[in-house]
N, C-alpha and C positions, 0 to 999 in steps of 0.2 A: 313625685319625688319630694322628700320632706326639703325644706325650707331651710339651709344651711349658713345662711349670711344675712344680717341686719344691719340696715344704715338707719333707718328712719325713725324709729322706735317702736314701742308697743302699743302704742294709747292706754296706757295705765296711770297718768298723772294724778289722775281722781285720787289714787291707789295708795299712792306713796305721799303726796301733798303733807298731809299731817306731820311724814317722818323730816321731810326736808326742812320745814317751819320749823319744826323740833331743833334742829339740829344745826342750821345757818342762820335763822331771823337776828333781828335787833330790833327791840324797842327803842333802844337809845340814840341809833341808826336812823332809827323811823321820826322821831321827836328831833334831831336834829336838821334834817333833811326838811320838815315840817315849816321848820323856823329860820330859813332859807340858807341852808350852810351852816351856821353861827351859833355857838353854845357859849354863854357866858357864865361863870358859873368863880365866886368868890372872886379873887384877883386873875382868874385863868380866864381867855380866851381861845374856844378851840374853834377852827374855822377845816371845816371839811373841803376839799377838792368838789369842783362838779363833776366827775366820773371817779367812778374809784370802782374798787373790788371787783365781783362777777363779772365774766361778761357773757356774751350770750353764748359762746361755745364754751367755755365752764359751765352754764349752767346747764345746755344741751348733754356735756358728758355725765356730769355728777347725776343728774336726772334718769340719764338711760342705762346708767348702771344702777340706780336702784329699781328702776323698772326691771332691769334683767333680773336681780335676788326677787324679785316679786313675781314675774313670768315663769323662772324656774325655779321653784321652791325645793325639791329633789335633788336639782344637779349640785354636783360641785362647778364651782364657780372660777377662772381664770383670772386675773388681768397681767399684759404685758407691761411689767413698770409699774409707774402710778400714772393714775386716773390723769392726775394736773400736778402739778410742783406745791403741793399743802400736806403738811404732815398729818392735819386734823381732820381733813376730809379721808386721806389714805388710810387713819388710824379707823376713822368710821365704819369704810368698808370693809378692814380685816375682824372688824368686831360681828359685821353683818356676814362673816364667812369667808370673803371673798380672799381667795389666796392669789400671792405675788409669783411674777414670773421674772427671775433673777436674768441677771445679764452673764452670758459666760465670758471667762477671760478673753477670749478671740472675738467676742463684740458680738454675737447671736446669744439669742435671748434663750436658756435650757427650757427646753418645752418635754423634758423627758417625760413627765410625769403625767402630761397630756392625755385624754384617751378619745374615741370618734363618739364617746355621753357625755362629754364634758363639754361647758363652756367659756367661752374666751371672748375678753375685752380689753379689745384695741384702745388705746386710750387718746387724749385730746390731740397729744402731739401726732399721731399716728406709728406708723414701724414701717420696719426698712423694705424692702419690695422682697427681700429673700427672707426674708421673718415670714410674711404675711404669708407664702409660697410653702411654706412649710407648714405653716397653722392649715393650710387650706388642705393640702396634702394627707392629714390627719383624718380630717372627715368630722371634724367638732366645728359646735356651731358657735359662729364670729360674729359680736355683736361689736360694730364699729362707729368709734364715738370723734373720729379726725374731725378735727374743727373745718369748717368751711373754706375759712381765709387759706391756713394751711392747704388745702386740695386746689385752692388756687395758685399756689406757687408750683404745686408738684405739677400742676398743668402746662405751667410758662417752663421750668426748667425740662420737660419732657418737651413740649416744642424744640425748643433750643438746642436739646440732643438729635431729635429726630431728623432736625435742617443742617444739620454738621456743626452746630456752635456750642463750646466750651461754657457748661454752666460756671462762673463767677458768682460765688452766693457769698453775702455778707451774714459772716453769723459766728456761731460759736462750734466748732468742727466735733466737740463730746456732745454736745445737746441731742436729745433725740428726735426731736424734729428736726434738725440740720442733719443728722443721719440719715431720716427717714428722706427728706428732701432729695437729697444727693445721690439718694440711691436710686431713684426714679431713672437716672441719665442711663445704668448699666442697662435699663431695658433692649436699649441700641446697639446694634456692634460700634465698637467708635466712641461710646457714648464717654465724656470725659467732665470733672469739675473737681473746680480749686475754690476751698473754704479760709477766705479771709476775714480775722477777728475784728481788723480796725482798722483807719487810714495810713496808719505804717506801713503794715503788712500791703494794706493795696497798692502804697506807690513802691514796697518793690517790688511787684507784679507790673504795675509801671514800666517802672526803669525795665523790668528785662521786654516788654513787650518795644520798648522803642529800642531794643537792640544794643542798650549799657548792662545788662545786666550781662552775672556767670553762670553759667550754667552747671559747674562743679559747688558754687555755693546754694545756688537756688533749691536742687534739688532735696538735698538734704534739711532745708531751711523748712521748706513747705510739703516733709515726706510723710506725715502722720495728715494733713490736710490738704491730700489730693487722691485723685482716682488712681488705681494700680495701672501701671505704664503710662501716667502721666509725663508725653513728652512738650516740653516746656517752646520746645520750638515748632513743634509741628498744631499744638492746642491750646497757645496763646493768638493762633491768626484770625481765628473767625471765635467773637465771645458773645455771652449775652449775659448779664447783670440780673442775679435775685437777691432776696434776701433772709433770714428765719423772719419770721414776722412777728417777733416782740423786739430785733434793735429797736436802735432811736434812730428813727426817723432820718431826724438832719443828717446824724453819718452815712446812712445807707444811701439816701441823694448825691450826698459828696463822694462818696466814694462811685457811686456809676460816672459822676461826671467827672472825675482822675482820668479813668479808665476809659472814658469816651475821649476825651483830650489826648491820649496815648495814641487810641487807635488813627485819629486823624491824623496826629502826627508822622504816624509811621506810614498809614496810607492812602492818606490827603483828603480831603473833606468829602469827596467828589465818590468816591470810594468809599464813603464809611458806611452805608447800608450794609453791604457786603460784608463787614467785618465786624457789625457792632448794636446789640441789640442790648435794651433796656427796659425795664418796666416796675416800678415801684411796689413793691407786696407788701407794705408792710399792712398788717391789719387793721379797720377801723377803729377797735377798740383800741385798741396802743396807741393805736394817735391820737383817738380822743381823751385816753387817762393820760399825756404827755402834755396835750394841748392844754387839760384844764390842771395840772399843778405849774405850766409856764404864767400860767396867771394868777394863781396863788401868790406862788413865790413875787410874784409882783408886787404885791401888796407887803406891809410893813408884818414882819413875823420875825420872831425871837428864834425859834425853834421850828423845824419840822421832826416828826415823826411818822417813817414810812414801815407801813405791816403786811409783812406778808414772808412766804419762805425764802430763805437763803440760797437754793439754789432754783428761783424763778427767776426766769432770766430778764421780764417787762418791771419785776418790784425793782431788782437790782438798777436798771434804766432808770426807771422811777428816781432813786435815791440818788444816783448820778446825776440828774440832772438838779434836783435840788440841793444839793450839796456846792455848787457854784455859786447859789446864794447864798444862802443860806444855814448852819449849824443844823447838821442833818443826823437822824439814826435810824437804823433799819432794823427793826426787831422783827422776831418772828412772830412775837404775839406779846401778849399781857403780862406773861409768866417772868419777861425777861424784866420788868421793872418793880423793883424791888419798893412796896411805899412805904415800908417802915424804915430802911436802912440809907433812902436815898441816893441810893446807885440805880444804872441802867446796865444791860448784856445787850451789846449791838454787834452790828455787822457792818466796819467803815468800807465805804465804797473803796473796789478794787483789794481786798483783803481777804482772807482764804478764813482767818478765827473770830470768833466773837474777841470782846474786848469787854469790859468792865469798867465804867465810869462813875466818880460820887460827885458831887455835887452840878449836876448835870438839870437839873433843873433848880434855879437861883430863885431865891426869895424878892418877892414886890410882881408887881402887873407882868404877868406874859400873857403874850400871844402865841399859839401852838399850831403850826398845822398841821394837817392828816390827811394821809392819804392811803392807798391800798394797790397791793397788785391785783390782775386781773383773776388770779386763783385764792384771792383770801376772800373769805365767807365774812358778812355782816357781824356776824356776832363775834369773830374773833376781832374785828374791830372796834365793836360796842364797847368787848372784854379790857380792852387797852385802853381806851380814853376812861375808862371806868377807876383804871388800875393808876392815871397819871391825877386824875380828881385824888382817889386816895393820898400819893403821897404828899399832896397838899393837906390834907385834914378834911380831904370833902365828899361829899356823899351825890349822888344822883338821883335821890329818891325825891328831890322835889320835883323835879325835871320831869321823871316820871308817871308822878301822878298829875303833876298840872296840866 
């Protein structure tokens, strides 16, 4: 029987290598990295993060989706969503063919157009257990690009469901890995979870577990970010703590250990196995690009500037976390910094529109730094410290050739 599901890839890296270089490298990336972080360059200093950009499940996906337009040169080509949260990489592969599978308004992805020749790719975040159920159903072959880390949460919150305990996932309840996450529980009869965005939300999850809260408030509070017959009294008693795995870190700690303090509360220390499980998902790469812009921003800097898309949910982290030090902007790329006019198009943490700013980078010695989310590609990073040199009057070309 033919072969209808791929996790692993094709071995065609040989294959495509040239189109990737093409398409994500940075020399200027490379040359700065070279020269331990640190590009001085006229009155500017630019001081790159130790992790930034790719990580290795970005590059796993971006990778075996052009293995797949190269594996099947004939088919039409699927993907659910986009590949990762980058405009430039998604634009890449509608250029290379590859067409989008739109989200319908009731939250299932319109696979109408689907046929048992065509194929489909799952993308980094993964899809929802009735998504994939459907693709499979079709008879088109699925080439699955779930990052790792993510299959490791969908593992701890299907435990959790399967032992009668209430997934608690910290995350962002539209994201599509928090979708995909969450839907893992329905595999179970029973199976129940409640997606909390932030430690607000988890301490009133709190309060009603220690038996303050209402339950005519709650319900409707938490009615778009819970499972269908979410009862609040019967599937707050026995929980287990996950989370998407691009939060930050510190909150998703803080909030299991709210919610750990809740349950002892209610049902004594002596008891809390029975009622209270936890396990830290967040990704290593998230931690590692969080860990090395905390040390950044340690160090003395005028500016950061973080790149990467506006609806990535590890950039947006990212820029949240520097932004308490330090005078931060989140662009999505190069485009957004104007060097002749002296303005920037940013995206202020916790804000829904760009914004427009002039004189955003002052005249005399800065210091800048940079960083990346885990879906922004090298060169759209190169492109921007390139585009921040110009509105200074400066070029890269020495840098380059030296």
């Amino acid at each position: 029987m033919e072969q209808t599901y791929f996790r692993k890839g094709f071995g065609l890296k040989g294959r495509i290598e040239a189109a990737l270089t093409a398409d994500y490298h940075s020399h200027v990336v490379d040359r700065i990295r070279q020269q331990g972080f640190v590009l001085a360059l006229g009155d500017l200093t630019f001081k790159l993060a130790g992790e930034f950009g790719f990580c290795y499940g970005v590059d796993r996906a971006v990778e075996y989706a052009y293995e797949t337009r190269s594996k099947f040169p004939g088919k039409r080509i699927f993907l659910v969503g986009e590949i990762i949260h980058n405009p430039h990489v998604n634009t890449k592969l509608r250029a290379m063919g590859v067409e989008f599978l739109a989200r319908l308004e009731g939250g299932d992805f319109d696979v109408g157009a689907v046929t048992p020749n065509d194929v489909v790719i799952l993308p980094a975040f993964g899809v929802t257990v009735r998504d994939f159920e459907r693709l499979r159903a079709l008879g088109c072959v699925l080439v699955d690009t779930t990052c790792g880390s993510v299959l490791n949460v969908w593992k701890r919150v299907d435990s959790y469901a399967r032992d009668g305990f209430t997934a608690i996932i910290h995350g962002k309840h539209y994201h599509e890995e928090t979708k995909a996450t969450s839907s893992q529980v329905t595999k179970y009869a029973g199976g129940h979870y409640l997606v909390v965005r932030d430690m607000s939300e988890a301490r009133e999850v709190c309060t009603y577990i220690e038996g303050r809260g209402s339950r005519e408030q709650f319900l409707p509070r938490f009615a778009h970010e819970m499972s269908p017959g979410f009862d609040p009294d019967r599937d707050l008693v026995r929980v287990g703590v996950a989370n998407q795995t691009t939060m930050l870190s510190g909150e998703s700690l803080a909030i299991a250990a709210e919610v750990g303090k809740s349950m002892a509360q209610r049902y004594g220390t002596a008891a809390l196995a029975e009622h209270f499980r936890t396990f830290d998902t967040i990704c290593s790469a998230t931690q590692d690009r969080q860990d090395a812009v905390l040390k950044l921003i340690a160090e003395p800097l005028d500016l950061m500037v973080v790149i990467g898309g506006y609806n990535s949910s590890n950039t947006t982290h990212l820029a949240a976390i520097c932004q308490q030090k330090v005078p931060t902007y989140h662009v999505e790329d190069a485009a957004c910094i104007d060097a002749e006019g002296g303005t920037i198009r940013f995206r202020p943490v916790d804000a829904q529109q760009e914004q427009r700013r002039s004189g955003w980078l002052p005249p005399g010695p800065r210091t800048i730094g940079i960083t990346a989310g885990a879906s922004t590609p090298n060169n759209k990073i190169g492109e921007t410290i390139e585009r921040i040199a110009a509105a200074r009057g400066l070029t890269l070309d020495g840098v380059l050739s030296g």
